[in-house]
Every structure is written in structure tokens, then in C-alpha cells.
DRENRO-768674 format. One record per residue (C-alpha): residue in one letter; x, y, z. Coordinates in steps of 0.05 Angstrom, whole numbers, padded with zeros to 5 digits, always signed. Layout:
aXYZ ...
This chain:
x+00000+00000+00000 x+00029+00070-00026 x+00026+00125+00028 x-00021+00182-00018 x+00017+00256+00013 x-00011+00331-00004 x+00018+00363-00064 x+00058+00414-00029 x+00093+00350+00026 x+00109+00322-00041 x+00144+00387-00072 x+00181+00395+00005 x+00204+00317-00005 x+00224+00326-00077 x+00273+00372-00052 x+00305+00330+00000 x+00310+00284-00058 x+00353+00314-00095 x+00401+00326-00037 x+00463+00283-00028 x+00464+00227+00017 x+00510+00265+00074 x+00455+00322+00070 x+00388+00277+00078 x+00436+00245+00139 x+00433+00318+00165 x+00354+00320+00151 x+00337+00264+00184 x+00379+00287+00251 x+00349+00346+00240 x+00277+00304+00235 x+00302+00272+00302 x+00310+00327+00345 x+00236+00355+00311 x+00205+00289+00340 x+00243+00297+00405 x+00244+00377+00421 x+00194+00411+00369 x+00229+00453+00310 x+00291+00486+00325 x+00299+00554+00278 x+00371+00558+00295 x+00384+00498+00265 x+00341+00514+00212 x+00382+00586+00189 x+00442+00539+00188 x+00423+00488+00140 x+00403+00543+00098 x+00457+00585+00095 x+00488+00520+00084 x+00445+00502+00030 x+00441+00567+00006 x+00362+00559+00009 x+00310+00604+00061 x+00307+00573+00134 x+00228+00562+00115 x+00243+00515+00057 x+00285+00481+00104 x+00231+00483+00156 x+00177+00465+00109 x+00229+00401+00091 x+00233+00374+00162 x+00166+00380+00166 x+00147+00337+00111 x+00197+00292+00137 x+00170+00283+00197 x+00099+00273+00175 x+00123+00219+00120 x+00142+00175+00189 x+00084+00198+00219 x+00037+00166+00164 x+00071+00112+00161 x+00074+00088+00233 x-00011+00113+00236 x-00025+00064+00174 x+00031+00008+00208 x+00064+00004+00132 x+00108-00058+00125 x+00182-00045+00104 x+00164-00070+00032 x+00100-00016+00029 x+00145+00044+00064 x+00206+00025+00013 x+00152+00025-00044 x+00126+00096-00018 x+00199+00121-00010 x+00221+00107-00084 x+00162+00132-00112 x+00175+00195-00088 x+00242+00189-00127 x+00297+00182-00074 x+00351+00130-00093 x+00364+00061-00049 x+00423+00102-00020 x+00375+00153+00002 x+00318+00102+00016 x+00363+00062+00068 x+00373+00134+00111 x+00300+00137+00106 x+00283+00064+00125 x+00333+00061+00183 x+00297+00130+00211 x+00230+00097+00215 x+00255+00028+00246 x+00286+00074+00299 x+00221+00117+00311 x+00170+00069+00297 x+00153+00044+00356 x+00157+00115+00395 x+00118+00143+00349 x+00058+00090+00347 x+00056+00096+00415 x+00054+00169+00414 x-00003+00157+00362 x-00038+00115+00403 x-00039+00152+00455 x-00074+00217+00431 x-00139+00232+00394 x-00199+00198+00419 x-00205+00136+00456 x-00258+00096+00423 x-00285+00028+00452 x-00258-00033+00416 x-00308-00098+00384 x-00299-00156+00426 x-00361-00204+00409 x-00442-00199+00401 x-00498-00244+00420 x-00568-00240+00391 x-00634-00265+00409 x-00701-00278+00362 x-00762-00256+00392 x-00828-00269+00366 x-00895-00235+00400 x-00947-00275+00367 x-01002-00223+00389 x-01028-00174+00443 x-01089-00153+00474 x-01103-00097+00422 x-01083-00133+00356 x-01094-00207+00361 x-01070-00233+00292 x-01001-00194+00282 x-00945-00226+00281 x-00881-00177+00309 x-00812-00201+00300 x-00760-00163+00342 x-00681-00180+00343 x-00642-00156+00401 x-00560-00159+00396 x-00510-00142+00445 x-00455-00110+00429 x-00388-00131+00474 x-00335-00074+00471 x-00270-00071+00504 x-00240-00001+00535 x-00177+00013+00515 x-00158+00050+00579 x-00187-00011+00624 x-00194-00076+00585 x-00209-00123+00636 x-00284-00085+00636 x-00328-00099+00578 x-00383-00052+00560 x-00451-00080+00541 x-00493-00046+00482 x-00561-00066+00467 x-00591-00064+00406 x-00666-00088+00380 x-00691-00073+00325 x-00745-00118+00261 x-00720-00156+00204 x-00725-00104+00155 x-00688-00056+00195 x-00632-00113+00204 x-00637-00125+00126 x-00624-00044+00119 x-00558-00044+00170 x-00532-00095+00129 x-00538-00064+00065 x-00514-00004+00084 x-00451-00039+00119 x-00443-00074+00054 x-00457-00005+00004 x-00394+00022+00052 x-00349-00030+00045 x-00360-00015-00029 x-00341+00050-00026 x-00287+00037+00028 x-00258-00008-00037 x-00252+00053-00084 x-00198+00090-00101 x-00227+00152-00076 x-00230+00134-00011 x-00170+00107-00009 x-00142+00166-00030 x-00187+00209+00026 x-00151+00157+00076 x-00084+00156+00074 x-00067+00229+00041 x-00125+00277+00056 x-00144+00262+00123 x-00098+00278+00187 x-00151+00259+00227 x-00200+00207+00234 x-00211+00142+00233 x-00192+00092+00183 x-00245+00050+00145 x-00231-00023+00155 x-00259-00067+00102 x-00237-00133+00142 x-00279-00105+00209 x-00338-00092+00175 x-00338-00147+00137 x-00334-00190+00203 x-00386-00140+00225 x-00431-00157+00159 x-00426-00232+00169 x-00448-00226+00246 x-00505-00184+00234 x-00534-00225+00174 x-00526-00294+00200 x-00566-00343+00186 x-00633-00337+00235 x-00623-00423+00237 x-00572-00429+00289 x-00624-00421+00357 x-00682-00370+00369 x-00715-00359+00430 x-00782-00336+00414 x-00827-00309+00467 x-00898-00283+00463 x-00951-00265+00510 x-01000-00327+00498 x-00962-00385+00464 x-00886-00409+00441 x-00877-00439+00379 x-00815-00446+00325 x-00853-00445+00269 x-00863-00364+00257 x-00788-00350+00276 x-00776-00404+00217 x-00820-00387+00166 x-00790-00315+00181 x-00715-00344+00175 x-00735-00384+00105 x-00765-00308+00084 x-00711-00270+00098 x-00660-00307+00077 x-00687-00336+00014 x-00741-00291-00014 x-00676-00231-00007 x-00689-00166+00019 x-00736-00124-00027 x-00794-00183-00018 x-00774-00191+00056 x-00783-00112+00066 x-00852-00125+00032 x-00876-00189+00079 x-00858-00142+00139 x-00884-00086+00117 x-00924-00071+00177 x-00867-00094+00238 x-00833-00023+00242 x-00888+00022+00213 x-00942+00059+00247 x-01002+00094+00210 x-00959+00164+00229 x-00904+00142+00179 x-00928+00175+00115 x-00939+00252+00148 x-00899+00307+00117 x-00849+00326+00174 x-00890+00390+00175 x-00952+00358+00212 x-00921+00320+00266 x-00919+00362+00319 x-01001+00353+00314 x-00996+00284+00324 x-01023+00251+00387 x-00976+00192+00417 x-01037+00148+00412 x-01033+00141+00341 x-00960+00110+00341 x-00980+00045+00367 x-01018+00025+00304 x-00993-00005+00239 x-01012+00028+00180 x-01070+00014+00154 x-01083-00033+00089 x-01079+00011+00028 x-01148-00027+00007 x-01189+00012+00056 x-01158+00075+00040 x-01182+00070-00029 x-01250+00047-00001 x-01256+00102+00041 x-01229+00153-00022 x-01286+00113-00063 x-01341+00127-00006 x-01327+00195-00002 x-01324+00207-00081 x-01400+00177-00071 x-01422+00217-00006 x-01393+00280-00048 x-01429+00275-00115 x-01499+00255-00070 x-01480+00322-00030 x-01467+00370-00080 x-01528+00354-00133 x-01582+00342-00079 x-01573+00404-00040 x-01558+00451-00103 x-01622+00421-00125 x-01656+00433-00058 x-01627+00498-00060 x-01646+00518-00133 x-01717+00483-00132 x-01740+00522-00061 x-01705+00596-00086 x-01737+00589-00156 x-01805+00570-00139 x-01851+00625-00118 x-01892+00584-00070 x-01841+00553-00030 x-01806+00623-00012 x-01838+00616+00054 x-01805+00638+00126 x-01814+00559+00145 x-01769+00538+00084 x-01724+00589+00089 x-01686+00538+00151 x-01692+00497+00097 x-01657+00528+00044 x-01604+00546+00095 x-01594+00472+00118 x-01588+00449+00045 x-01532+00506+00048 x-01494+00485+00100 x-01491+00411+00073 x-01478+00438-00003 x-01421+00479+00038 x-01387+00425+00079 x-01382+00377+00017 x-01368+00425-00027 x-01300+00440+00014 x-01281+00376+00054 x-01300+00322+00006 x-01237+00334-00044 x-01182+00344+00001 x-01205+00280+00039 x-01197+00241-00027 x-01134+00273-00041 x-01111+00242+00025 x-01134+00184+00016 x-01101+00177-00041 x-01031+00189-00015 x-01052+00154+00041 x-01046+00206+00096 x-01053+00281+00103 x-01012+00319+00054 x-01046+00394+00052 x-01012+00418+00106 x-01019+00451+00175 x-01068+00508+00150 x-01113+00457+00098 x-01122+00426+00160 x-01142+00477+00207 x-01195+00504+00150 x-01223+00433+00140 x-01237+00415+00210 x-01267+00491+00211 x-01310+00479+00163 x-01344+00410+00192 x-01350+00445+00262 x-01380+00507+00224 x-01434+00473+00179 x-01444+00416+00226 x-01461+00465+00289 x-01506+00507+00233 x-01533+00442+00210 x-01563+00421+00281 x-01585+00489+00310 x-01623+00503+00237 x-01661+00437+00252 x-01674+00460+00315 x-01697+00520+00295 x-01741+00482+00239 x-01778+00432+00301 x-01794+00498+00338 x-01827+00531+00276 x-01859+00467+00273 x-01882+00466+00349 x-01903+00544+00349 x-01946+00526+00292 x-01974+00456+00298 x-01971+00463+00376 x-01993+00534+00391 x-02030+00545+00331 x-02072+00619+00327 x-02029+00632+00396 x-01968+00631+00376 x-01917+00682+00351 x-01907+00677+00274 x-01853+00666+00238 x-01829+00720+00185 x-01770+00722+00138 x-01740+00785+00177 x-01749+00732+00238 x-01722+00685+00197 x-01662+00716+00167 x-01650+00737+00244 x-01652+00661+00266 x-01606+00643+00202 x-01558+00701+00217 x-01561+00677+00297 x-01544+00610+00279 x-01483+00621+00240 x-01461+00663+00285 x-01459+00623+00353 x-01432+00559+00304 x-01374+00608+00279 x-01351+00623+00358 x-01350+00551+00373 x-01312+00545+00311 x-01253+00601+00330 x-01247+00577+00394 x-01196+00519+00380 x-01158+00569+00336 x-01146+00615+00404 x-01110+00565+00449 x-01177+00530+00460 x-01170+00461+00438 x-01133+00454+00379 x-01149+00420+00306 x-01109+00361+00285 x-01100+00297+00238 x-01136+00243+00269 x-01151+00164+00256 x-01112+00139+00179 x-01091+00210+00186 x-01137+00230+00125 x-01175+00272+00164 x-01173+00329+00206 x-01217+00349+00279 x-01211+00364+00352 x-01150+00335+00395 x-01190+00294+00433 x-01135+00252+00457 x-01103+00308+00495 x-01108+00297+00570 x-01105+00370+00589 x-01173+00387+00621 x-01173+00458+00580 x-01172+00408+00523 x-01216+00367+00552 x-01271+00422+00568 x-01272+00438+00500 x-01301+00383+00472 x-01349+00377+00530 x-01379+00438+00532 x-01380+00444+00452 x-01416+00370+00461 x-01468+00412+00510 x-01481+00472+00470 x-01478+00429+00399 x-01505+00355+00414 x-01543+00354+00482 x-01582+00423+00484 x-01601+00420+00406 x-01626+00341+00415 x-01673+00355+00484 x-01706+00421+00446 x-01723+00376+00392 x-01752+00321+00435 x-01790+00374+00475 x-01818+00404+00412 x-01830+00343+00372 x-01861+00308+00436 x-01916+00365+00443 x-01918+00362+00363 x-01935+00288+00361 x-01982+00289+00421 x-02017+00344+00390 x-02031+00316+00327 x-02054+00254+00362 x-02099+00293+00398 x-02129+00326+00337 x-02133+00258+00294 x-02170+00226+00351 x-02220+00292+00355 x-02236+00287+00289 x-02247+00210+00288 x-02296+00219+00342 x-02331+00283+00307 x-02331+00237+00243 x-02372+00182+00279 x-02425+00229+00309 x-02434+00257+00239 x-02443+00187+00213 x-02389+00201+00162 x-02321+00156+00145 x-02283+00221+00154 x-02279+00294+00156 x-02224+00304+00103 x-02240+00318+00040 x-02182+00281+00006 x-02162+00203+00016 x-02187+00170+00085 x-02107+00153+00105 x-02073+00212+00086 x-02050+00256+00136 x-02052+00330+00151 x-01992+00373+00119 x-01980+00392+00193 x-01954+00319+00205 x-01932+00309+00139 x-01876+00362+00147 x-01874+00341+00219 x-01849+00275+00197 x-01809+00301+00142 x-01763+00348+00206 x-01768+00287+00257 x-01736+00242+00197 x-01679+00294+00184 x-01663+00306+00245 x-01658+00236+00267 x-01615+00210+00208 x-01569+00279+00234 x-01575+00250+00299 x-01560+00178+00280 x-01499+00209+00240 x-01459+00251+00285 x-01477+00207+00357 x-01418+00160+00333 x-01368+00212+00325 x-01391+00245+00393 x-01378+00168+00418 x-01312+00171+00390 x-01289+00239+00421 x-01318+00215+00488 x-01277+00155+00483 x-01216+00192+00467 x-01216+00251+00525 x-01230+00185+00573 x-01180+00148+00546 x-01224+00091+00510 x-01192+00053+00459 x-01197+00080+00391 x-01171+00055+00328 x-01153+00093+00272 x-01206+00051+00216 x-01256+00057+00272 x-01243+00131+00277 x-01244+00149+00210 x-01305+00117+00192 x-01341+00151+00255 x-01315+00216+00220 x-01344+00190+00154 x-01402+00169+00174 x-01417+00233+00206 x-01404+00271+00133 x-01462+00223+00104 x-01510+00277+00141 x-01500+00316+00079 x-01538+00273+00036 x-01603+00245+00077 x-01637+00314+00069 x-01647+00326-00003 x-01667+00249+00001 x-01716+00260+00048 x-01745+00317+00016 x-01750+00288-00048 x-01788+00234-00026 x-01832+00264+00030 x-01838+00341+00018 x-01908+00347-00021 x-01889+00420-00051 x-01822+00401-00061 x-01843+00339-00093 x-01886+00374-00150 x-01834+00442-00166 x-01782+00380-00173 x-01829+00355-00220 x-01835+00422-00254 x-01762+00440-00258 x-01727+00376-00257 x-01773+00324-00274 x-01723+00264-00282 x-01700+00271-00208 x-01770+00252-00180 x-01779+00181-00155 x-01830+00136-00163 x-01902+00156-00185 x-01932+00229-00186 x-02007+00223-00189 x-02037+00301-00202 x-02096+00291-00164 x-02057+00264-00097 x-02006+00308-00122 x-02055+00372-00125 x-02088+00358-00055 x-02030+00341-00015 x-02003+00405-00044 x-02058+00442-00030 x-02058+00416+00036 x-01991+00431+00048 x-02006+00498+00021 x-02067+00515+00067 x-02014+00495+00131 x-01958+00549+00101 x-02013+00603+00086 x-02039+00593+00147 x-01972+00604+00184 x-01952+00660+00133 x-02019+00691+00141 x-02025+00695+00213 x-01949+00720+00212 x-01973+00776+00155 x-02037+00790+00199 x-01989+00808+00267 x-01933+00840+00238 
């Protein structure tokens, strides 16, 4: 092995090499005394009035000199290597004998000069590994989780009698990794490059050792058949910690890395560096999810959206175009068809986006605006049916009595509404709460799973003011509604018998008043709502009391809960009577099933007499 010097040591040796054989005698005492008492100018100015040459060339000579020995004792060069290095610099034997009795005489002084500076690193003595195998767990009872553990023996080089212990565990495919990369730098340790880097370029370091890391290479990626000890919570068997062996070792590292795709991986592996501050602890303890239910989920949501947007724009459009249904009563309407059009309209993309790239890729602010738009629309979505069942109960309840319903009243309710759903919405953004990935991390909502109590308060109190006090107003007003239309059925069953007549309606025998028709059409929306958002309220629950939530189950309780954006243009296309027939008018392919004009024009006009009736009284009080 050639020593590789710096350009300039080479000119300063070149030098030396032309010299006679008395004057590199006089260089190498001079060397001598460098190694012994540091440079000595004197001696220096002498040689080169001598010489006839500056006392720095003569300086810069001894210096070279002494770092030629110095090389070669750090790289331990054999007398064949050094003598190889020696005339390739040019010097003659005569001149390569001075040179090669100077570094028998200093070689071992030196070394252990070397060897006693710089850093002392710990020295490989031996490793041990053990196979473990934890077949499953409590939470996941079909995943198999292969860990290797290895213990690293070193050796101090200051006390060698101690030997320090360092553990190591880590999965297959991480193993597989460590030894390519071992193997990818004993490559490049190969090249001329580095061996160039090594021996010229470097004056301090350490030296790449192809032999060490080969030994190193062959006692990481042993064979797995010599003796596992596998060990699992339920049950010990050889038969996984074989079938992995065969896999690894035979199936090579690219379709091993597949196999275990899930050992090292957690669902939070995929999100940009940017998000992970957001990220709850929780989520770290689950394996990412199969990419098959990411593209279901993409799929459902691709559905939900296209159901969303063309039923409430055509709610929307079919109330604000026809004349007769510009009502105070269906203005809540048109505003709930709104706030669904609205929250599909803005989350349903970016969540197949995500879904798509298998995690949440829009970034901190995306995220923030998509969990503010579900608590906006979904908080507008409740309190407008709520306002919609006490329209209903001051009209069908308190009849004549009540206070009417106007569309300045109206616009004041809708205008109310978004208002107290927009401060529930800041809040989070102010220190309140915060909004964050959650589940497959495809989504985005309230930390739920921090254990602060301000974070916890949040989500109670929102669940008070958003789920609890909206759902008992409803069941107060729709259990006055029902028991008053019970009330007036069974009155005018009994005035029907004393009149000797089958009934006192003038249209079919079973239909029912447009009261309870639009009473049933409110009580169905509002219990599919209901039926939609109670698992997601289960799910945040669970989280601020530390339940057990996965991410699939989360997601889909998040999913589920954006579904409420399609039930009400379903509902009102089948149930609404006046809806039914302007449908008809403007969009007559939409309508479903049969539209018979007579039971079309009474239940119409029906429905009609009940809105006049509320509009007129309203018109005859303001």
C-alpha cells in the first residue's frame, strides 16, 4: 500500500531528494531532534545558509519529513509498502536506506505516541443476539411482530479487563437495511477515492476497515437457523421465527421488506415532517392501515360527495326558484341544504386527495380550515333543525297563539345560527382546543386525545351547547308536536262518527294533515343527523377518557358523520309534497316513483293551506 501525501509534502520531499546522501543524513537528525524537542529555527538558518536555500524551505522540509514517518507508523506500513512509498517519491536506495533506518528507529515511539492521543474509542470484542417473536397482544390479536435484540461486547482501551454491554433491537427489515448499508460502505471503502481520502487527505480520523466490517456484515446477517428464542404473550412456537428465517434469507431483501411491511411502521409514517408536531402519541402504536381501505374510504367519499353537492344545489335551486315555497318555514330549509352543499363542497376533495396518498398531505393550514368547516356547517346544521322543530311546534302546537314566523325573523334566526356555530368554531384556533389529523390520518378534527382538562372542556362543553341542548329542544318540541296531532286525529275520528261520516277530510281516508306530513319530514332529518354525528360524539368521548380508539374505527365515525350531507335532499325528495311537485316542474327526471296530479294537487294544497296559514297569521301580526 502506497502512502497518498498533499501536493505541497510532495514538492518539500522532492527537494530533499535531490540532496546528497551526507545532506538527507543531516535532515533526518534534524527530523530527530523535531520528534524529540519541536522545531529548532537555529538549526534551521544553518542548514540554509548552508544550502544556500530560506530557513522556511528548510523548515517546510523537516516538516514533511516528519509527517512521511508519521503516516507511516498511523497506517503500520510494512518495510516493503514504506520502501515502495519512499522510491516513488524518487529518492535513490542510498537515500531510501537513511529513510528506512529513521523509521525502524522511531517506529515504535511514534505509534505509541499515536496511540496515545486523539480519541479513545471502545474496541469490538463479540455480540450475542436473540429472536423474539410476539405472536399477538391484547389490542391486535393476529399480528405477528418479530424483534431481534443484539448485544454488542466492547472492550475499553484505557481498562480492558471491563467490557461494556450495548443493546440493540430492532425488526428484520431494519436488520436487512444495516446490512446493506454496511455492505454499500465496504464498497465504497474499496474505491480508489476513498482510499485516497484515507491515507493522504485526512490527518484525522478514523480509518475505514474493510476486514472489520466485513466481520461485522457476516455477524449481523447470519443465518436466523442457528437457535431463536421466541417469546410471546399467549403461546411459544418455532414455526413463525422459521418461516421468518426461510423469508428472509431466501425470498432476499426487497420481498422480505414487503412481507414485513407492517413490523416497524405505524399509521404516522407517511406525514410530511410538517404535521407531526399535531400528532397525538396514541396514534404510534398502530400499523398502517391496508392501502385497500384507503381506497375504499377515497371511493365512499367520491360517492357521499357527488350525493352532497347535486341534492342540496337542487334543494337549494328548486326552493329559491319557486314562488310558493319562498316561505319563512323553508327558508331553515334552504339554509340547511346550504350548510350541507357547503361542507361537501370544501371537505370532500381534500379528503380524497388524502386518501389517495394515504395520509394528510395539505398541510398545517388545509387542516385547520377543513376541520373549521365540519365544526361550522355541522353546528349550523343542528341548531337550523332546531330551529325548523320549533317553527314546527309554534305552529302545529300553539296554533292561532303563537308568535309567527317572518322572513325578517327568519333571516334573524339564520344570521343567529351562523353566528354562535362560527364562535364555537374560532375557539380551537385561540388556544382553545386545537385541530389536528386524526384516525388513517386522512382527516382532520378536535385533539380529543389530549389529556389537558382545557382540552378536555372543550369538547365537553361544545358536546353541550352542539349535541345535548339541540337534541332535548327537539324532543320537547316534537313530543308536544306528536301528542298534538294525536290529539287532533282522535278529535276528528270521534266528530266523524257522530256525523255518521267515514271522515272529515275531503281528500283520501289515510292521508295525513300537511301539519304531520312536514312534521315527519323534520323528525326524519333530524334523526338520520342524529343517528350520523352520535358515533363521532362516541368517538371523542372515548378519546378525552382514554377509550380505545382505532384509527379505521375513527375514520369511519368521522365518515359516517359527513353522510348527514346527503339524507336531506333524500328526504325531501321523497316526502316534501311541494317540493315533490316544483321538482317535477323543474327537474322532472330527479322525482322518484309515481306522481299522481290529483294526490299530487291535494296534498299540495294541503300543504299549502298549513304554510298560508302560518304566513298569514305572521302577515296578519306584523
Amino acid at each position: 500500500m502506497l502512502l497518498t501525501l498533499r501536493v505541497d509534502q510532495k514538492k518539500h520531499l522532492l527537494f530533499l531528494a535531490e540532496q546528497t546522501p551526507q545532506v538527507l543524513q543531516d535532515f533526518c537528525k534534524l527530523a530527530l531532534d523535531y520528534l524529540q524537542k519541536g522545531p529548532n529555527f537555529k538549526h534551521y538558518s544553518a542548514a540554509g545558509q548552508k544550502l544556500e536555500v530560506e530557513p522556511d524551505v528548510i523548515k517546510n522540509t523537516v516538516e514533511a519529513l516528519v509527517n512521511l514517518i508519521i503516516e507511516s507508523c498511523k497506517y503500520k506500513l510494512s518495510d516493503e509498502d514504506f520502501r515502495d512509498s519512499i522510491v516513488a517519491l524518487g529518492f535513490t536506495d542510498e537515500k531510501e536506506t537513511l529513510l528506512k533506518k529513521l523509521y525502524e528507529v522511531k517506529k515504535l515511539e511514534v505509534s505509541d505516541a499515536l496511540t496515545n492521543i486523539g480519541i479513545k474509542l471502545p474496541q469490538y470484542q463479540n455480540m450475542e443476539w436473540r429472536f423474539d417473536v410476539q405472536i399477538a397482544s391484547r389490542s391486535l390479536l393476529s399480528q405477528v411482530t418479530p424483534l431481534i435484540t443484539l448485544d454488542f461486547m466492547l472492550k475499553n482501551t484505557e481498562t480492558p479487563d471491563e467490557i461494556e454491554h450495548v443493546l440493540l433491537q430492532t425488526d428484520p427489515t431494519n436488520l436487512l437495511h444495516l446490512a446493506h448499508e454496511l455492505e454499500m460502505a465496504m464498497q465504497e471503502g474499496r474505491s480508489q477515492h476513498i482510499r485516497r481520502i484515507n491515507h493522504g487527505k485526512r490527518s484525522e480520523g478514523m480509518c475505514i476497515c474493510p476486514q472489520d466490517m466485513e466481520m461485522a456484515k457476516e455477524l449481523i446477517s447470519k443465518n436466523f437457523n442457528n437457535s431463536h428464542t421466541v417469546s410471546n404473550e399467549y403461546s411459544t412456537t418455532v414455526t413463525v421465527a422459521t418461516i421468518i428465517s426461510e423469508t428472509l434469507i431466501t425470498i432476499g431483501p426487497q420481498a422480505a421488506r414487503q412481507w414485513m411491511r407492517y413490523n416497524n411502521q405505524t399509521v404516522v409514517d407517511k406525514v410530511p415532517p410538517e404535521m407531526i408536531h399535531l400528532i397525538d402519541s396514541h396514534w404510534y402504536q398502530y400499523p398502517p392501515m391496508d392501502p385497500l381501505w384507503h381506497k375504499i374510504l377515497g371511493l365512499v367519499m367520491i360517492v357521499i360527495g357527488i350525493l352532497g353537492w347535486c341534492g342540496n344545489g337542487v334543494v337549494v335551486y328548486v326552493f329559491l326558484m319557486t314562488p310558493s315555497l319562498r316561505t319563512p318555514s323553508n327558508l331553515l330549509v334552504v339554509n340547511l341544504a346550504f350548510s350541507d352543499f357547503l361542507m361537501m363542497i370544501i371537505m370532500s376533495p381534500p379528503m380524497v386527495v388524502n386518501c389517495y396518498y394515504e395520509t394528510w398531505v395539505l398541510g398545517p393550514l388545509m387542516c385547520d380550515i377543513y376541520a373549521m368547516v365540519g365544526s361550522l356547517c355541522g353546528g349550523a346544521s343542528i341548531w337550523t333543525m332546531t330551529a325548523i322543530s320549533l317553527d314546527r311546534y309554534n305552529v302545529i302546537v300553539k296554533g292561532m297563539s303563537g308568535t309567527p314566523l317572518t322572513i325578517k325573523r327568519a333571516l334573524l334566526q339564520i344570521l343567529l345560527i351562523w353566528s354562535f356555530a362560527l364562535v364555537w368554531t374560532i375557539l380551537p384556533m385561540v388556544g382553545w382546543n386545537r385541530y389536528v389529523p386524526e384516525g388513517n390520518m386522512t382527516s382532520c378534527g378536535t385533539d380529543y386525545l389530549n389529556k389537558s382538562w382545557v382540552s378536555r372542556s372543550y369538547i365537553l362543553v361544545y358536546s353541550i351547547f352542539v349535541y345535548y341542548t339541540p337534541l332535548f329542544t327537539i324532543i320537547y318540541s316534537y313530543y308536544f308536536i306528536v301528542s298534538t296531532v294525536a290529539a287532533h286525529e282522535r278529535g276528528m275520528r270521534e266528530q266523524a262518527k257522530k256525523m255518521n261520516v267515514a271522515s272529515l277530510r275531503s281528500g283520501d281516508n289515510q292521508a295525513a294533515s300537511a301539519e304531520a306530513k312536514l312534521a315527519k319530514v323534520a323528525l326524519t332529518t333530524i334523526s338520520l343527523w342524529f343517528m350520523a354525528w352520535t358515533p363521532y360524539l362516541v368517538i371523542n368521548y372515548m378519546g378525552i377518557f382514554n377509550g380505545q380508539i382505532s384509527p379505521l374505527f375513527t375514520i369511519w365515525g368521522s365518515l359516517f358523520a359527513k353522510t348527514n350531507a346527503t339524507y336531506n335532499p333524500i328526504v325531501y325528495g321523497i316526502s316534501h309534497p311541494k317540493y315533490r311537485a316544483a321538482l317535477k316542474e323543474k327537474i322532472p327526471f330527479l322525482v322518484c316513483g309515481s306522481t299522481n296530479e290529483s294526490a299530487a294537487a291535494s296534498t299540495t294544497a294541503a300543504a299549502a293551506n298549513a304554510d298560508t296559514a302560518s304566513t298569514g297569521t305572521a302577515d296578519g301580526k306584523a
